[in-house]
MARDOPA-893455 format. One record per residue (C-alpha): x negated, y, z; residue in three letters. Coordinates in steps of 0.5 Angstrom, whole numbers, plus 500, padded with zeros to 3 digits. Layout:
% residues N
XYZALA...
//
This chain:
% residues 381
500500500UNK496506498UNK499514499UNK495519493UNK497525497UNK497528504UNK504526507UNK508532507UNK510535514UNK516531518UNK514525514UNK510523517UNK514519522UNK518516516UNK511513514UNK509511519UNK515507520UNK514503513UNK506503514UNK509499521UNK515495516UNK508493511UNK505490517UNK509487521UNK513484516UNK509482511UNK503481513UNK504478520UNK510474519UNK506471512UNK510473507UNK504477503UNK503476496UNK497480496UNK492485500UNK495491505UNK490496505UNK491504509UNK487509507UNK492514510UNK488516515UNK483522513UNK489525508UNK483527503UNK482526496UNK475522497UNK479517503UNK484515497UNK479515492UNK475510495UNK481506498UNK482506490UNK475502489UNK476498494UNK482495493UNK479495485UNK473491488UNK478486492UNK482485485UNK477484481UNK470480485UNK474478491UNK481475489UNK483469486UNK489464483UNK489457486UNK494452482UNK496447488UNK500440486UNK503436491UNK502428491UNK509427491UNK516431490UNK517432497UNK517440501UNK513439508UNK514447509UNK508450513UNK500447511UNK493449512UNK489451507UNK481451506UNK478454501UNK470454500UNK467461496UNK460460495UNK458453498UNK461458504UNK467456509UNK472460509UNK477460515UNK483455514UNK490459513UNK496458512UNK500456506UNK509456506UNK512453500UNK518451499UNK519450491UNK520442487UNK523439482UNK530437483UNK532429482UNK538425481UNK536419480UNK535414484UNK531408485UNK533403480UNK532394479UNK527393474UNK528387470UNK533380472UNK532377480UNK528371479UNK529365483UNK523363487UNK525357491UNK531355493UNK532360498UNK527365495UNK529370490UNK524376487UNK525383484UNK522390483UNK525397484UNK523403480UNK523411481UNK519416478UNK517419485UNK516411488UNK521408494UNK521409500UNK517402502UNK520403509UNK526402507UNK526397502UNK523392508UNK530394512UNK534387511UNK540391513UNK539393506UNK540387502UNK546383501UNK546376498UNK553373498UNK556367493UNK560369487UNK568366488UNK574368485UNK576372491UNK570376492UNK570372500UNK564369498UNK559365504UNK554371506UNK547369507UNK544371513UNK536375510UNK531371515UNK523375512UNK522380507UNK515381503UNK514388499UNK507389494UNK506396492UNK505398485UNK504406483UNK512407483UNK515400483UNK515396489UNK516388489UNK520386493UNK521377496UNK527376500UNK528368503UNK535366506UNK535363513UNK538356510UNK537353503UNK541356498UNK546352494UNK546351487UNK550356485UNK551364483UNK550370487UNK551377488UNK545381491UNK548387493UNK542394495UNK543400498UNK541405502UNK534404499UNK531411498UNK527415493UNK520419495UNK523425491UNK525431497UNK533430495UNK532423498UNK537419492UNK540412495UNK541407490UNK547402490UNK546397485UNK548390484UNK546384482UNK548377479UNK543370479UNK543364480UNK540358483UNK538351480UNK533348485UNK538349491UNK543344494UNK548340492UNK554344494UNK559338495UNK554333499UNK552338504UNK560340505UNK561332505UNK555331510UNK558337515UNK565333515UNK561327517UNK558331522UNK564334524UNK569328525UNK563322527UNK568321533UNK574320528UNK570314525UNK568312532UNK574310534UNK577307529UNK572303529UNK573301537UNK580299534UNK578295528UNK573290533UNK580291538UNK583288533UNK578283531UNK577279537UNK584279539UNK585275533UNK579271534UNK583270541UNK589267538UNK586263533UNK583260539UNK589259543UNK593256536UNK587251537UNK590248543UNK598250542UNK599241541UNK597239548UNK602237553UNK602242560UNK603234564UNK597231560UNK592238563UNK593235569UNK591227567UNK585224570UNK578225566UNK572224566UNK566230566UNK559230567UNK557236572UNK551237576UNK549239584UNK543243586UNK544239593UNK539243599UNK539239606UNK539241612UNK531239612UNK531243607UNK530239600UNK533240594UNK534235589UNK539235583UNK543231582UNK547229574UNK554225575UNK559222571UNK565224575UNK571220573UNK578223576UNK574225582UNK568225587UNK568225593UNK563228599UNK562227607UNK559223612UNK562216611UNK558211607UNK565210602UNK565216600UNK561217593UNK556222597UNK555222604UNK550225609UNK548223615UNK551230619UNK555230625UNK558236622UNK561234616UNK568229617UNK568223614UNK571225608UNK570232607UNK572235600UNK572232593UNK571234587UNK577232582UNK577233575UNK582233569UNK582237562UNK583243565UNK576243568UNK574241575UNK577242582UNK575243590UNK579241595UNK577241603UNK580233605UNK583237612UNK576237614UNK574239622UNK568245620UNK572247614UNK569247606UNK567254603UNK566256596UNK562262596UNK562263602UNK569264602UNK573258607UNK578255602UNK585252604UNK588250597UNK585247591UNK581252587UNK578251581UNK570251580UNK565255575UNK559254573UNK554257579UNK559257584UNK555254592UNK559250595UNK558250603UNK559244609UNK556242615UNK549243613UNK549242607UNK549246600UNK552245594UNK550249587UNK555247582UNK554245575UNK557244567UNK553242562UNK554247556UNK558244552UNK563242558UNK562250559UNK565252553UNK571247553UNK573249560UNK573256558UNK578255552UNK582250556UNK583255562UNK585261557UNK590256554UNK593254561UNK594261564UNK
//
């Protein structure tokens, strides 16, 4: 701001207020598009004259243009610059900027999206002022979904995502939680942003296929199975059911000609005794039984001990088709079976102790007896 002539009387306050104004908005708030210089001072002719010079001196030897251009399209507001003049540093200042060129494209997909693996796929975004890489590594910003008639595909969950920058493109491999199915798909992006300072969002979408997934219908077919195993289970708890009660059946027809009466007849069977004496021996004994055998003290009796604790004839052992009886012959000391004291006839099984006077019996049917006995009893219940 230069001033040739002497302020004329009364003006200088109003100079003074503009000098003020130069200074304090212009040069303090940084808005200066060149020098202030006051040669106000003297009011002469010479102090104007060399105010002059040395602003010419400024604009011709010390005043110089400098082009800037920012590695993006964005506006950061204030930066310090440094400039060096001569191989000399001169101090950093600051420098506001504001303008850039307007965008409004945003990001788009490159190409078709590529199968990678069966729950894998690939893709590249494009943009002229680059992608947001923060944002293309955000899952919520991808949607693959199954293709069907009614637009309520299955969704599949975005378990990684892998990016690789290249100038202004971007890679992007996307891998899905569960294998995918061999099928058509939508992938859906948005919220994915340029680099460019309006910031464009791209919402696109997409449409591939998968060959190298899963058979669709055997998965569902085995998540059924999964499912309702125990359906199966049951059923086939009833189908054994029903097999062994025909298997029962088949095995009560095999005796329905016997006569109730003709069970009861005398018969003849082998069975052994495992016989501990009040010595404390033990001896085996195997023996014919024809309708019955007959244990006790007296020496008429087919086993007989010398034991003042058993009577005379103590009990017997009758046999008939049905299988083998005990009966205690109204003995003094009583006749048990298993411990347990028995007071009528009781049938005996293969393993049960017999106990009178001081002697021990373990009854025993040969295999083939067993058996017979078995199907005999089931018919007679």
């Amino acid at each position: 701001m230069l001033n040739r002539k002497p302020p004329k009387s009364g003006s200088s306050a109003g100079s003074d207020e503009k000098i003020s104004y130069t200074r304090n908005q212009i040069l303090e708030e940084k808005n200066s598009r060149g020098y202030y210089y006051d040669c106000s001072v003297e009011a002469t002719p010479e102090s104007v004259d060399a105010a002059f010079n040395t602003l010419t001196t400024l604009w011709q030897k010390e005043t110089y243009v400098v082009n800037l251009t920012a590695s993006t399209n964005q506006t950061a507001g204030r930066g310090k610059l440094a400039l060096t003049v001569n191989n000399s540093a001169v101090g950093k200042i600051y420098v506001d900027y504001s303008a850039y060129d307007k965008d409004s494209d945003a990001p788009a997909l490159v190409g078709d999206v590529e199968e990678v693996s069966s729950n894998s796929i690939k893709f590249s975004i494009q943009d002229q002022n680059g992608v947001n890489n923060m944002d293309a590594n955000e899952a919520a910003n991808y949607m693959i979904q199954t293709v069907s008639d009614n637009g309520e595909g299955k969704v599949w969950s975005i378990e990684s995502i892998n990016t690789a920058v290249s100038g202004n493109q971007i890679t992007v491999t996307l891998t899905t939680g569960e294998e995918l199915y061999n099928d058509s798909y939508t992938l859906h992006l948005t919220n994915i942003r340029d680099k460019s300072q309006d910031q464009n969002e791209m919402d696109v979408t997409a449409e591939f296929k998968i060959t190298t997934g899963l058979d669709a219908k055997k998965v569902e077919f085995q998540n059924t199975i999964k499912s309702y195993w125990w359906i199966g289970l049951i059923v086939l708890v009833l189908i054994i059911g029903v097999i062994i009660v025909i298997v029962i059946r088949r095995k009560k027809t095999e005796v329905v000609g016997v006569v109730p009466d003709d069970l009861e007849k005398a018969d003849t069977k082998k069975i052994r005794l495992t016989i501990t004496d009040r010595a404390g021996m033990i001896k085996d004994v195997e023996w014919n039984v024809e309708g019955s055998l007959f244990v006790g003290r007296s020496d008429i009796c087919n086993i007989f001990f010398d034991d003042d604790r058993l009577s005379k004839q103590h009990f017997v052992i009758e046999v008939n088709k049905m299988g083998c009886y005990i009966v205690d012959l109204e003995s003094t000391n009583g006749t048990f079976v298993n411990g347990v004291k028995i007071t009528n006839r009781r049938m005996l099984l293969d393993g049960d102790v017999i106990t009178a006077g001081r002697e021990k019996f373990v009854f025993h049917l040969p295999k083939q007896q067993l058996e017979t006995q078995d199907v005999v009893s089931e018919e007679g219940k």
